[in-house]
ZAMI-441160 format. One record per residue (C-alpha): residue number from 0; residue in one letter; x, z, y. Coordinates in nm, 4 decimals, padded with zeros to 6 digits, m for minus. Each point is the difference from the previous one (the first is absolute). Layout:
ZAMI-441160
@nr = NUM | rest = a | east = X | up = Z | north = Y
...
This chain:
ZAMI-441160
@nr = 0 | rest = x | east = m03.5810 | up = m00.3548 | north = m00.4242
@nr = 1 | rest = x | east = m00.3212 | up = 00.0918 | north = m00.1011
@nr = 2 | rest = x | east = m00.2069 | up = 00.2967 | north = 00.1245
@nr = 3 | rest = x | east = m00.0436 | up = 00.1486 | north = m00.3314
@nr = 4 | rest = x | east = 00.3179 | up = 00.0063 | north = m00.1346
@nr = 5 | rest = x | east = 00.1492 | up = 00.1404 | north = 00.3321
@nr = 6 | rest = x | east = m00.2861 | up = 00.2863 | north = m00.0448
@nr = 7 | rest = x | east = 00.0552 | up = 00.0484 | north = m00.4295
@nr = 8 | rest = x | east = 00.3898 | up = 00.0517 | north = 00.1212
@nr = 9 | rest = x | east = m00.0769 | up = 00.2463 | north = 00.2568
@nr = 10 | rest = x | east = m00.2654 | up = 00.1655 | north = m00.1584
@nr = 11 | rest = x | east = 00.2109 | up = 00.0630 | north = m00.3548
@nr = 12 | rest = x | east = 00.2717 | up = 00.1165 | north = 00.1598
@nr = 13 | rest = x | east = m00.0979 | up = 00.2430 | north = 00.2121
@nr = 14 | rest = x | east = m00.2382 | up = 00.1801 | north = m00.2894
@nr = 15 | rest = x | east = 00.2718 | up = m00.0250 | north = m00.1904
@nr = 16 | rest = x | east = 00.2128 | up = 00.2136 | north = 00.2428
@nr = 17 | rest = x | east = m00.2831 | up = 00.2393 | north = 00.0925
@nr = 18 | rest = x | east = m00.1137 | up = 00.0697 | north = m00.3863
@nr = 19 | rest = x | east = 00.3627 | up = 00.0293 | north = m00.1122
@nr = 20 | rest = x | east = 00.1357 | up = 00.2514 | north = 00.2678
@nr = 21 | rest = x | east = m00.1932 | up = 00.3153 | north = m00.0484
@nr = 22 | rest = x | east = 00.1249 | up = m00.0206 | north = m00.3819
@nr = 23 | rest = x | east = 00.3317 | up = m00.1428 | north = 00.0488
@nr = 24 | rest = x | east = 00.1497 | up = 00.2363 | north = 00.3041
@nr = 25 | rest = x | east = m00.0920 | up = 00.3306 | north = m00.1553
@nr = 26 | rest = x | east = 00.1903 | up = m00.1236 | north = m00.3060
@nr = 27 | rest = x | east = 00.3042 | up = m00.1132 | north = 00.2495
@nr = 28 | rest = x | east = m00.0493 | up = 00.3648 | north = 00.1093
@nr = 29 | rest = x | east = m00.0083 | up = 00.1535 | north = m00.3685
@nr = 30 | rest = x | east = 00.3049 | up = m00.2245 | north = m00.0708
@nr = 31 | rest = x | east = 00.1794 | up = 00.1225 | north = 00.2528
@nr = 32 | rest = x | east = 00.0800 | up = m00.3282 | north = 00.1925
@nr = 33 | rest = x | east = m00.0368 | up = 00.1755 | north = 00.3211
@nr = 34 | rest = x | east = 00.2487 | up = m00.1934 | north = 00.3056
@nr = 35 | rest = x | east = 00.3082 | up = 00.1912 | north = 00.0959
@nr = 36 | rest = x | east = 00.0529 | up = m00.0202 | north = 00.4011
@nr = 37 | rest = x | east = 00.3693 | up = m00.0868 | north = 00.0980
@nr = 38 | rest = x | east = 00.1247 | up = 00.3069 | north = 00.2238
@nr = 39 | rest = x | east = 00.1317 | up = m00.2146 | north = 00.2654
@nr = 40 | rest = x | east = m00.3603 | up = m00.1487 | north = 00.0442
@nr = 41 | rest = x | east = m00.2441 | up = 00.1366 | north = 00.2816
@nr = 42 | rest = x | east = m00.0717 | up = 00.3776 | north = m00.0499
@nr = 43 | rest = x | east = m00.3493 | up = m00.0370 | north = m00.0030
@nr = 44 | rest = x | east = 00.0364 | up = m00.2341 | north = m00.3242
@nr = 45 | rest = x | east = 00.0835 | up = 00.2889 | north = m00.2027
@nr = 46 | rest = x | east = m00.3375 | up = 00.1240 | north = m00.0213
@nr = 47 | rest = x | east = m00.0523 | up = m00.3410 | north = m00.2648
@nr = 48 | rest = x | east = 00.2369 | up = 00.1529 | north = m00.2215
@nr = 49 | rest = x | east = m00.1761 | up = m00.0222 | north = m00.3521
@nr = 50 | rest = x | east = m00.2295 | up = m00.2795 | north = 00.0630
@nr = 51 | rest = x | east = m00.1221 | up = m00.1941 | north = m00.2610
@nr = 52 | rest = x | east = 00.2283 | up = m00.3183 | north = 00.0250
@nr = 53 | rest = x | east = 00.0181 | up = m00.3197 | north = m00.1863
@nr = 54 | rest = x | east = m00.3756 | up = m00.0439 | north = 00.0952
@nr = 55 | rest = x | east = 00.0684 | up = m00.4346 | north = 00.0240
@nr = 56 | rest = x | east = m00.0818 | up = m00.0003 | north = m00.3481
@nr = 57 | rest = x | east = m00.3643 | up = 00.0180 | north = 00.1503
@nr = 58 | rest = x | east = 00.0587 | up = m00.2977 | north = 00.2191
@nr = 59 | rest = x | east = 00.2167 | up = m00.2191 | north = m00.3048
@nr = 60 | rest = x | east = m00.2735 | up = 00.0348 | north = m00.2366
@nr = 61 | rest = x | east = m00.2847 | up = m00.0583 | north = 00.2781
@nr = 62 | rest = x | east = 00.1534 | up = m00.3273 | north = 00.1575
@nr = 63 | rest = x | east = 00.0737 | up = m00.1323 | north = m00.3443
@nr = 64 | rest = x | east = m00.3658 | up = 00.0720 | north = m00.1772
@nr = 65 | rest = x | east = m00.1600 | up = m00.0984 | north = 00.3152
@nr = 66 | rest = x | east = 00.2237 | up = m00.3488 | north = 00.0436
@nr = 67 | rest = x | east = m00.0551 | up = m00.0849 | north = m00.3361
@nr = 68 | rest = x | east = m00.3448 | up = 00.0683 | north = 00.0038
@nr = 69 | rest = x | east = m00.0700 | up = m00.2187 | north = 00.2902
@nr = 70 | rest = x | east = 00.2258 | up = m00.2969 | north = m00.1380
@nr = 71 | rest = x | east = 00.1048 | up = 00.0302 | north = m00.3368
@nr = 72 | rest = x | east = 00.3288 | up = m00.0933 | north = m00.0875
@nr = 73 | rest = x | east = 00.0571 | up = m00.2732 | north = 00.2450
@nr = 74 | rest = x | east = 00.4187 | up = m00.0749 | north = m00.0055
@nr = 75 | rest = x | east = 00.0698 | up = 00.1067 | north = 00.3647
@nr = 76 | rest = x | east = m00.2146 | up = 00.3281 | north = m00.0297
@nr = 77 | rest = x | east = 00.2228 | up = 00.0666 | north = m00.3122
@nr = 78 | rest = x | east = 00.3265 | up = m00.0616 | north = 00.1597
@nr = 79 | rest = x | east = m00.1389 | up = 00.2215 | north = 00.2984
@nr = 80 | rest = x | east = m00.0769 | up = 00.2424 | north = m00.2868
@nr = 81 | rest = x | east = 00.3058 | up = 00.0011 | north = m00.1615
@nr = 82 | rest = x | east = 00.2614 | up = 00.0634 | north = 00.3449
@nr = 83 | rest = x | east = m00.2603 | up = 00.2890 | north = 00.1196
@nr = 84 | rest = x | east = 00.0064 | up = 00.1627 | north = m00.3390
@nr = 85 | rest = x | east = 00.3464 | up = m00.0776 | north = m00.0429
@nr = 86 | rest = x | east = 00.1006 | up = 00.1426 | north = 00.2948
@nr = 87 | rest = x | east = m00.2706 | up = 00.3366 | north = m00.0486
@nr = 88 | rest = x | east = 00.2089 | up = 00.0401 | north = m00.3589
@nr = 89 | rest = x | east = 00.3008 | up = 00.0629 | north = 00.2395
@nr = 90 | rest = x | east = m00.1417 | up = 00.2019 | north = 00.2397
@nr = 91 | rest = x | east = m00.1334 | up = 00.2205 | north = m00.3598
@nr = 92 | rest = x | east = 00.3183 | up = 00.0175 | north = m00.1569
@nr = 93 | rest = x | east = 00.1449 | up = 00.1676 | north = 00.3829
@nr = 94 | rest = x | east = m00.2874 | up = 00.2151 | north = 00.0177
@nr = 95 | rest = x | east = 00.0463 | up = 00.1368 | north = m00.3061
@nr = 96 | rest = x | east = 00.3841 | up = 00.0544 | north = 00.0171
@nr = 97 | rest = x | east = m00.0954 | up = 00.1865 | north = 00.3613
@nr = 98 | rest = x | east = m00.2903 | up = 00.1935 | north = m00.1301
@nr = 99 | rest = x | east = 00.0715 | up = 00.0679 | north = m00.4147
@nr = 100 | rest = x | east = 00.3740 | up = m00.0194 | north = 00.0097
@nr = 101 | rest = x | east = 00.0020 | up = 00.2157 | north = 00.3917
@nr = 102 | rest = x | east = 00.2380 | up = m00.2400 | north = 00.1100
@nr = 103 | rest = x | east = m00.1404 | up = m00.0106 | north = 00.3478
@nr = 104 | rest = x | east = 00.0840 | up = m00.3662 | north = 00.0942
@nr = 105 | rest = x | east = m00.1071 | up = m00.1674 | north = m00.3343
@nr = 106 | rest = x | east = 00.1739 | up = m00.3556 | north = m00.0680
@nr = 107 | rest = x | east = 00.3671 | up = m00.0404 | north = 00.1568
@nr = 108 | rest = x | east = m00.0058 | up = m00.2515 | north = 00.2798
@nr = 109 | rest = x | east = 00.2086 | up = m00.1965 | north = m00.2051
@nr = 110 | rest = x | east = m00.1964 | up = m00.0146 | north = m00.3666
@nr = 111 | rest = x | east = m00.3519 | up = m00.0413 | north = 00.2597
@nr = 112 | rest = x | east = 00.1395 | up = m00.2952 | north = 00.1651
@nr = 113 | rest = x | east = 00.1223 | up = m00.1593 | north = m00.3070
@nr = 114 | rest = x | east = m00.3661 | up = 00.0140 | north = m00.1802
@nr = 115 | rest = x | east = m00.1158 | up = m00.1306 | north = 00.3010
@nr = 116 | rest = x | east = 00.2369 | up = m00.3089 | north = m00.0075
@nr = 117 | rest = x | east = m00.0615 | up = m00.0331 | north = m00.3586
@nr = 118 | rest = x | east = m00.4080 | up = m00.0459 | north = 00.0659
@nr = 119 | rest = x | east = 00.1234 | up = m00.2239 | north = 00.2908
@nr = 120 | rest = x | east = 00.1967 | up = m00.2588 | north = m00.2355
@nr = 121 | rest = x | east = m00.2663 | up = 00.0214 | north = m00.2697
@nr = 122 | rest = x | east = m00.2902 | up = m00.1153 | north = 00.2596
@nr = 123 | rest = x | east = 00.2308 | up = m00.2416 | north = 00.1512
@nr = 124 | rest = x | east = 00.0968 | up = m00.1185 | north = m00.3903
@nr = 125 | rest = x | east = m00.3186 | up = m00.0178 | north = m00.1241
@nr = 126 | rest = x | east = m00.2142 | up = m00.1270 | north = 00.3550
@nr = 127 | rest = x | east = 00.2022 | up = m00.2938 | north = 00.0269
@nr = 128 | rest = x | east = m00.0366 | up = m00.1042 | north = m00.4141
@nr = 129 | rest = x | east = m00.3793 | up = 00.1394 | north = m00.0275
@nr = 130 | rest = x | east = m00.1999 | up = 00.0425 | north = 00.3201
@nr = 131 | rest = x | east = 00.1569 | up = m00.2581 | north = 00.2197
@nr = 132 | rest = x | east = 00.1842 | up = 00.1952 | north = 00.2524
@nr = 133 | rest = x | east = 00.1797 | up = m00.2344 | north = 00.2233
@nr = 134 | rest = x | east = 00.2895 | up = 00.0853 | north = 00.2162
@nr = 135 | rest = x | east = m00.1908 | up = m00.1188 | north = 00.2972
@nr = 136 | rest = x | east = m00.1703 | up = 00.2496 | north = 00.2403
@nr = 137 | rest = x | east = m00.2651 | up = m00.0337 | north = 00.2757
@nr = 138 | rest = x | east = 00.1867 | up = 00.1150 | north = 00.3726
@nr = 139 | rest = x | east = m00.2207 | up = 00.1967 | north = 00.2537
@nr = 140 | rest = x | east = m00.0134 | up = m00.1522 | north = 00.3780
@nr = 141 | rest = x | east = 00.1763 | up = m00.3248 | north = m00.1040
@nr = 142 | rest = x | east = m00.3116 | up = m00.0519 | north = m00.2567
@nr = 143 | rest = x | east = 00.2239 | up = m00.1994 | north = m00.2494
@nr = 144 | rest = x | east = 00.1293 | up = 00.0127 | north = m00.3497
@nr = 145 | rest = x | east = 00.3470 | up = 00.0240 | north = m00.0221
@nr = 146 | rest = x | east = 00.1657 | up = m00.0844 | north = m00.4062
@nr = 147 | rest = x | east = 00.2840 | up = 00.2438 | north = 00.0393
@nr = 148 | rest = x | east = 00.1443 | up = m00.1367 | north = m00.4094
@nr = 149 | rest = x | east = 00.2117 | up = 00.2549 | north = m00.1034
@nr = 150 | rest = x | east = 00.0469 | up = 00.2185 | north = 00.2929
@nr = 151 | rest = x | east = m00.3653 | up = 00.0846 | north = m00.0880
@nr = 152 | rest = x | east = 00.0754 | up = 00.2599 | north = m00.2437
@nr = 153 | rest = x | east = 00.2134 | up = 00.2792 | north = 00.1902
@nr = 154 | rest = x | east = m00.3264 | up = m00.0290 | north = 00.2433
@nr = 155 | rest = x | east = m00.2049 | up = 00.0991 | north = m00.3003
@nr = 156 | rest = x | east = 00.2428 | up = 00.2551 | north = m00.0938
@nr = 157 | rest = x | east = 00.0089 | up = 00.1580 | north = 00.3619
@nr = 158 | rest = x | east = m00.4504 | up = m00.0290 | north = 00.0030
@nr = 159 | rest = x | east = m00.0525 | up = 00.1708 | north = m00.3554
@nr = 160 | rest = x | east = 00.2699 | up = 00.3028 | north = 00.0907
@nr = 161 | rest = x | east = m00.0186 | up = 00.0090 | north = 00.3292
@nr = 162 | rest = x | east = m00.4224 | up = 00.0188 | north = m00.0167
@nr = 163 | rest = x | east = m00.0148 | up = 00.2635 | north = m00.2267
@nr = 164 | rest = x | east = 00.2541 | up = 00.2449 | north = 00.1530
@nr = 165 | rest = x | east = m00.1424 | up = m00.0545 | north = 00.3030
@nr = 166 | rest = x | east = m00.3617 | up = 00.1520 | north = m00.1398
@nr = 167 | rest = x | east = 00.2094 | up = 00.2454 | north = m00.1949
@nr = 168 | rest = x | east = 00.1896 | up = 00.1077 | north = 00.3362
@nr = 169 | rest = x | east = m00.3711 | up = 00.0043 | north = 00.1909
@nr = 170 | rest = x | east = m00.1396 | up = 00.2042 | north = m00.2598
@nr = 171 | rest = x | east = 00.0600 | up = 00.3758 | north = 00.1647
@nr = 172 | rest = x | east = m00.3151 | up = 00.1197 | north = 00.1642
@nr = 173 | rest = x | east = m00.3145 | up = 00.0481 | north = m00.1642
@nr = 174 | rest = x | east = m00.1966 | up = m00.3287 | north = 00.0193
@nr = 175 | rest = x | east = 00.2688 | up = m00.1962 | north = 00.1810
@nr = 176 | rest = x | east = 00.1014 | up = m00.2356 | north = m00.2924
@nr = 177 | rest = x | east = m00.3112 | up = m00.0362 | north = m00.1608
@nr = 178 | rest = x | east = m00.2240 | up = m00.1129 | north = 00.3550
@nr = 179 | rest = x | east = 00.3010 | up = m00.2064 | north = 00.1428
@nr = 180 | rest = x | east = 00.0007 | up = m00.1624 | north = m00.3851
@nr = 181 | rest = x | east = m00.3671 | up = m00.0413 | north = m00.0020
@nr = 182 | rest = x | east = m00.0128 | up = m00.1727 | north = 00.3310
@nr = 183 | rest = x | east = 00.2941 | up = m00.2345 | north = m00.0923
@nr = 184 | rest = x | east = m00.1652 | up = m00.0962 | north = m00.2889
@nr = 185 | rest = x | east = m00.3544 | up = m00.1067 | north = 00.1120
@nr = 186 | rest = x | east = 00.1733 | up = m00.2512 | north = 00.3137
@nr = 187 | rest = x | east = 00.1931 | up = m00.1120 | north = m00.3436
@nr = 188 | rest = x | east = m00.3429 | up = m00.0867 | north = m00.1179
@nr = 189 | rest = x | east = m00.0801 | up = m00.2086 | north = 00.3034
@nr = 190 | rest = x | east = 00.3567 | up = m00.1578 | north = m00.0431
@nr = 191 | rest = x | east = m00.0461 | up = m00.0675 | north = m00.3692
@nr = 192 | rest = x | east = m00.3633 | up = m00.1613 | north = 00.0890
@nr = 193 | rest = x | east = 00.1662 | up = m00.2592 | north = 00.2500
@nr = 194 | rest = x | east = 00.2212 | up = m00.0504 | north = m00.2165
@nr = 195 | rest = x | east = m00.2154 | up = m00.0724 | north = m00.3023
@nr = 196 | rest = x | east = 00.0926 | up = 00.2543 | north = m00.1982
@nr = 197 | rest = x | east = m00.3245 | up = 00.1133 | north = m00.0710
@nr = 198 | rest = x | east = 00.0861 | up = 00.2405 | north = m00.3490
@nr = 199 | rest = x | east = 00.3410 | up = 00.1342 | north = 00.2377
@nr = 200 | rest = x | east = m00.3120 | up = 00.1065 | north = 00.2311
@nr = 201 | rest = x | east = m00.1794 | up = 00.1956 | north = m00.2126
@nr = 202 | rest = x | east = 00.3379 | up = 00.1764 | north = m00.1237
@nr = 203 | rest = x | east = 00.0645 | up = 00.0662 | north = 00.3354
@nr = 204 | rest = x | east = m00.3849 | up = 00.1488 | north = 00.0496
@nr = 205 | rest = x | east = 00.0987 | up = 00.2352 | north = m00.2863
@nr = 206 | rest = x | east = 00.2787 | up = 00.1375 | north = 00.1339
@nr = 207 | rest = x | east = m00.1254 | up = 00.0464 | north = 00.3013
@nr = 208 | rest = x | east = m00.3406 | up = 00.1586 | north = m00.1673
@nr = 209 | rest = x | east = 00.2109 | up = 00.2491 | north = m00.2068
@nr = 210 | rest = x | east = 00.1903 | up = 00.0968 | north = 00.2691
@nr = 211 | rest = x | east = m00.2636 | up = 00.0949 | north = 00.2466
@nr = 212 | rest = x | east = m00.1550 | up = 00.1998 | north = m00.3240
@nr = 213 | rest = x | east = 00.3485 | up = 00.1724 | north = m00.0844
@nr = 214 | rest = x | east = m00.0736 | up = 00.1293 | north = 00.4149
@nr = 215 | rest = x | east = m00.2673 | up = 00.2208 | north = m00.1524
@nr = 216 | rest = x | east = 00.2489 | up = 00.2643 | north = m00.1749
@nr = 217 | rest = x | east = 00.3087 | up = m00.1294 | north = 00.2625
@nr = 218 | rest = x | east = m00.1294 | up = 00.0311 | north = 00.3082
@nr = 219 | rest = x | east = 00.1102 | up = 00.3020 | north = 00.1508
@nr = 220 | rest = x | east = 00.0767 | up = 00.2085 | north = m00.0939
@nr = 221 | rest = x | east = 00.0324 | up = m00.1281 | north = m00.3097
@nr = 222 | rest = x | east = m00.0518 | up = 00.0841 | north = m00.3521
@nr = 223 | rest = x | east = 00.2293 | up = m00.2641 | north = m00.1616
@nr = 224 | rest = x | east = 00.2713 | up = m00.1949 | north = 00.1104
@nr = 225 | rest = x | east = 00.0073 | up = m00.3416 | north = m00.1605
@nr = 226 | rest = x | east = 00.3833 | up = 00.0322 | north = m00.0597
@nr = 227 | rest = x | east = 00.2986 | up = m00.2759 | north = m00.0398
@nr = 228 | rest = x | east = m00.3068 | up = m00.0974 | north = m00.2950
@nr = 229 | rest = x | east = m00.2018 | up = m00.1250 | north = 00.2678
@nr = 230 | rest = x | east = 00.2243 | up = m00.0707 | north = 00.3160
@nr = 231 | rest = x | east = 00.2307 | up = m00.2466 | north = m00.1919
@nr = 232 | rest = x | east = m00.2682 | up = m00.1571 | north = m00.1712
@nr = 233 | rest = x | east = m00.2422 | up = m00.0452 | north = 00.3141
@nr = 234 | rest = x | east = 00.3307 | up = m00.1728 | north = 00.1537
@nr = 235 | rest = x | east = 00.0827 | up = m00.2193 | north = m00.3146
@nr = 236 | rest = x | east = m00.3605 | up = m00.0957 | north = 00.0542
@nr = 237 | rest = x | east = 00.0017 | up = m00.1403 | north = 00.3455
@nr = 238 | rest = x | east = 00.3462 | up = m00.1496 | north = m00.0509
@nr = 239 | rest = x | east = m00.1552 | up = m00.1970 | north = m00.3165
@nr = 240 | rest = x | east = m00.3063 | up = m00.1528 | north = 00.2188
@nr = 241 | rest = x | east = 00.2458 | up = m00.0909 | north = 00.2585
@nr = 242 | rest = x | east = 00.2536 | up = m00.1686 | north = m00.2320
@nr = 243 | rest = x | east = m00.3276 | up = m00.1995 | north = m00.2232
@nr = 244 | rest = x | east = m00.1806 | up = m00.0794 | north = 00.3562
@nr = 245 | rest = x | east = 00.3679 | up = m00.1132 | north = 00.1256
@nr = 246 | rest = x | east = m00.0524 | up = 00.2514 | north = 00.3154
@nr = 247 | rest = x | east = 00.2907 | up = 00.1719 | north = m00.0382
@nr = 248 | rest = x | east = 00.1211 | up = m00.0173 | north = 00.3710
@nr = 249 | rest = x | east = m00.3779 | up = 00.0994 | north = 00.0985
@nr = 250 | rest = x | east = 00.0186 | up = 00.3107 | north = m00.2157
@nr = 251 | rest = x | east = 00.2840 | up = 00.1524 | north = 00.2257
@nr = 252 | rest = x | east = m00.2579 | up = m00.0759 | north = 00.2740
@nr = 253 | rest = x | east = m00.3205 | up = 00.1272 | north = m00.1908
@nr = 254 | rest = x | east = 00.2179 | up = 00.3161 | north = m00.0981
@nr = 255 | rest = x | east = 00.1320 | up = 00.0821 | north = 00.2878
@nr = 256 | rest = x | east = m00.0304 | up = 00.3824 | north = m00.0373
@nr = 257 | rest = x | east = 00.1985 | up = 00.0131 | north = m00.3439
@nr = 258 | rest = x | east = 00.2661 | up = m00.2252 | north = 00.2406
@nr = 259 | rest = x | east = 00.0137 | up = 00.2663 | north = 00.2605
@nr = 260 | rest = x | east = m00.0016 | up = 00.2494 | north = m00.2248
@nr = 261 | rest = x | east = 00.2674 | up = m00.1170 | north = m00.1642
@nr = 262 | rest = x | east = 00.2114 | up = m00.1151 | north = 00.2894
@nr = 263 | rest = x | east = m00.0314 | up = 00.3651 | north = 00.1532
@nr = 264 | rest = x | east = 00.1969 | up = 00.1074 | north = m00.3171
@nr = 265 | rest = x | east = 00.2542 | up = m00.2719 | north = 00.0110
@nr = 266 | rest = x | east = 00.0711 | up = 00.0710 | north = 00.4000
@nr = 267 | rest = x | east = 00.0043 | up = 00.3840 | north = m00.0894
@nr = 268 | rest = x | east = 00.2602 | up = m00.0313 | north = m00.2318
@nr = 269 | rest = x | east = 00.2403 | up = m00.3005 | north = 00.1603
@nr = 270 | rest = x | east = m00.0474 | up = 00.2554 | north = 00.2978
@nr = 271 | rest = x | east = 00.1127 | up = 00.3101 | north = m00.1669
@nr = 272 | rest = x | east = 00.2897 | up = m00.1822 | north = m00.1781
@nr = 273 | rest = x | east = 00.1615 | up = m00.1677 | north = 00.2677
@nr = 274 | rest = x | east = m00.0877 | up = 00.2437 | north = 00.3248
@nr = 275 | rest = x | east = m00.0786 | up = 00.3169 | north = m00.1734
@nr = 276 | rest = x | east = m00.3380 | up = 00.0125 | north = 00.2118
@nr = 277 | rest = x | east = m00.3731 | up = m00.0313 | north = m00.1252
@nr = 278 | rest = x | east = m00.2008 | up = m00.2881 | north = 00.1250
@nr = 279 | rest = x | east = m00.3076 | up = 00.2024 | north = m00.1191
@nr = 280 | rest = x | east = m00.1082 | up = 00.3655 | north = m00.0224
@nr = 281 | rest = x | east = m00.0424 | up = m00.1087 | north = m00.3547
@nr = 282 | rest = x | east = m00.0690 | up = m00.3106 | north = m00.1955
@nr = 283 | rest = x | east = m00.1826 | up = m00.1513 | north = m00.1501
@nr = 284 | rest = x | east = m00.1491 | up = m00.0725 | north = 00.3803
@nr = 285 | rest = x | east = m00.3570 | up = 00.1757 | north = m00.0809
@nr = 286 | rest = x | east = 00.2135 | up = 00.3315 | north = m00.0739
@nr = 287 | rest = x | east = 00.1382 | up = m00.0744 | north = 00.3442
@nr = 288 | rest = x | east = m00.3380 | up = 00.0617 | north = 00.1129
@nr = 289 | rest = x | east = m00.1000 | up = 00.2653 | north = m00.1661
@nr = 290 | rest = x | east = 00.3131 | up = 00.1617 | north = 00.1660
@nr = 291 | rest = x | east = m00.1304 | up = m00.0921 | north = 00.3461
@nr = 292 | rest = x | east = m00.3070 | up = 00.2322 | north = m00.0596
@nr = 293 | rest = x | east = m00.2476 | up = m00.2725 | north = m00.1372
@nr = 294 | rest = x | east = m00.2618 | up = 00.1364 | north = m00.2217
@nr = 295 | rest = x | east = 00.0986 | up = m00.1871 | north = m00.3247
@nr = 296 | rest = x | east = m00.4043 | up = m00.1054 | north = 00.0023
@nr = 297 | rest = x | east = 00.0962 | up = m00.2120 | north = 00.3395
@nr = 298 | rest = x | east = 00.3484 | up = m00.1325 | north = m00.1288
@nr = 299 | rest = x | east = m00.2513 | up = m00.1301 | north = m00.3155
@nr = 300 | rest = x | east = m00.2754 | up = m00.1411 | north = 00.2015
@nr = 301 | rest = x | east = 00.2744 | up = m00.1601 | north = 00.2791
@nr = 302 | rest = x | east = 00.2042 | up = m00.1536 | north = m00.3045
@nr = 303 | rest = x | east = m00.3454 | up = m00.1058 | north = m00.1549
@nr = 304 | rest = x | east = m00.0637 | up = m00.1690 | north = 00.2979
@nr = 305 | rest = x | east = 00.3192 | up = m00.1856 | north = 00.0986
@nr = 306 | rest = x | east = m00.0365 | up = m00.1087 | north = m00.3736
@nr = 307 | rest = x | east = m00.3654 | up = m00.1687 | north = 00.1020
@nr = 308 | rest = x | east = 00.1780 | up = m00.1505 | north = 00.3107
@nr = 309 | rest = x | east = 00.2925 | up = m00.1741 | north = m00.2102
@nr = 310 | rest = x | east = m00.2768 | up = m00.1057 | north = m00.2369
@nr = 311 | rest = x | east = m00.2093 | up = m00.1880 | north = 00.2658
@nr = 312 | rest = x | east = 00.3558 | up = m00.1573 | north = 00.1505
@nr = 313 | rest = x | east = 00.0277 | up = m00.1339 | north = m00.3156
@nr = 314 | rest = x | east = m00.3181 | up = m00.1420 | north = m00.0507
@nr = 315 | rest = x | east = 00.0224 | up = m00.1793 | north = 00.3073
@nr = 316 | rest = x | east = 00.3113 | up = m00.1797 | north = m00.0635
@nr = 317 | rest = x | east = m00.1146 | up = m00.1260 | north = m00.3516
């Protein structure tokens, strides 16, 4: 990848985030998109009541001016385009039910999952007819490609729904998602550049780029929360680099915070349901944390920086 598109990426989309967000969060604020904090969720949270959510529209618009500024419409960028946006139009339509209609937990679980499948079978659809998606993927330590036919697609299913409820479920402390997102997505760069996926580089440059801008107003404490908008879509995102680069075993690697994040959840509640006892003070695992006495700054920075340590492990097995 060349130097100068890597740089047009980065540089568009963080302007992009840093000229749009003193205009677009007061009028979040005027709207009256502020977050609602769950009253089960740490005390200490409810001080955020009435922040200006849905802030990923920032990030959406700042990845995808940025990307196609850098590449033009080359046909994996668009297909990379198409599942983040895709899956930031869900994340909208549940922040808007939680934050216009007051129904505090937006999208049933049900009607979520089954736009997310729907998105799933489209890319899997369309991939293997337009953009040459095979059903083979590349396997970390054993360094081979294995052609898994048909048994393929529940794997893609299981990367694009599992990857973006896992950002969704890491998305709880100010900064949290958008760092852990931002470091994922520039060792997805190096990935994509080994791979020779030069244009799926410079997406992933953008992403990262916006995010690291969208720190600015999220950093705590923050101004703006980027909302199911931005957590879903930042999740389609990685999913759809790992799926075009055929990484999708690596990305469970690469991502292991959202994986511990997400396991924490799924031993909290097979724990509760069949014991009656909590594994956790609280899940997801950084509330667990928080609960302990950690500042939420160090639970950040400490998540931040397993997230740089999963990255590297990566790296070195590719």
């Amino acid at each position: 990848m060349e130097i100068s598109v890597a740089l047009k990426a980065a540089i568009v989309s963080a302007l992009v985030v840093l000229v749009s967000g003193p205009f677009v969060i007061p009028e979040l604020r005027k709207l009256k998109f502020g977050q609602s904090i769950r009253d089960e969720g740490p005390k200490s949270h409810q001080a955020k009541s009435g922040t200006p959510t849905m802030g990923g529209v920032m990030i959406l618009a700042a990845l995808t001016v940025g990307t196609l500024c850098a590449t033009g419409p080359e046909p994996s960028v668009l297909l990379a385009l198409f599942v983040t946006l895709g899956h930031g139009a869900i994340g909208f339509v549940d922040d808007y039910i939680s934050v216009v209609k007051k129904r505090n937990l937006g999208l049933r679980p049900r009607q979520k999952l089954a736009a997310q499948i729907g998105m799933a079978a489209i890319v899997a659809i369309v991939g293997s007819r337009f953009f040459d998606v095979t059903t083979s993927c590349w396997i970390p330590f054993a360094n081979v490609v294995v052609d898994f036919g048909v048994f393929y697609y529940p794997l893609l299913f299981f990367a694009m729904v599992g990857a973006s409820n896992a950002v969704n479920l890491t998305d709880g402390l100010d900064g949290l998602a958008t760092g852990t997102v931002a470091v994922a997505a520039i060792c997805y760069a190096v990935v994509c550049v080994s791979f020779g996926k030069a244009a799926l580089a410079a997406f992933c440059i953008a992403v990262a780029s916006a995010c690291l801008a969208f720190l600015r107003f999220n950093a705590h404490p923050a101004k703006v929360f980027m909302g199911d908008t931005g957590s879903l879509a930042l999740g389609g995102a990685l999913a759809a680099v790992a799926i075009l680069t055929k990484t999708e075993f690596l990305l469970g690697i690469l991502g292991g915070v959202f994986v511990i994040e997400t396991l924490s959840v799924i031993i909290q509640v097979i724990s509760f349901q069949t014991t009656g006892k909590r594994v956790f003070l609280m899940s997801p695992i950084h509330h667990h944390f928080e609960l302990l006495g950690w500042p939420e700054t160090k639970v950040v920075r400490t998540f931040w920086a397993a997230g740089v340590g999963f990255g590297l492990l990566a790296l070195l097995l590719i």
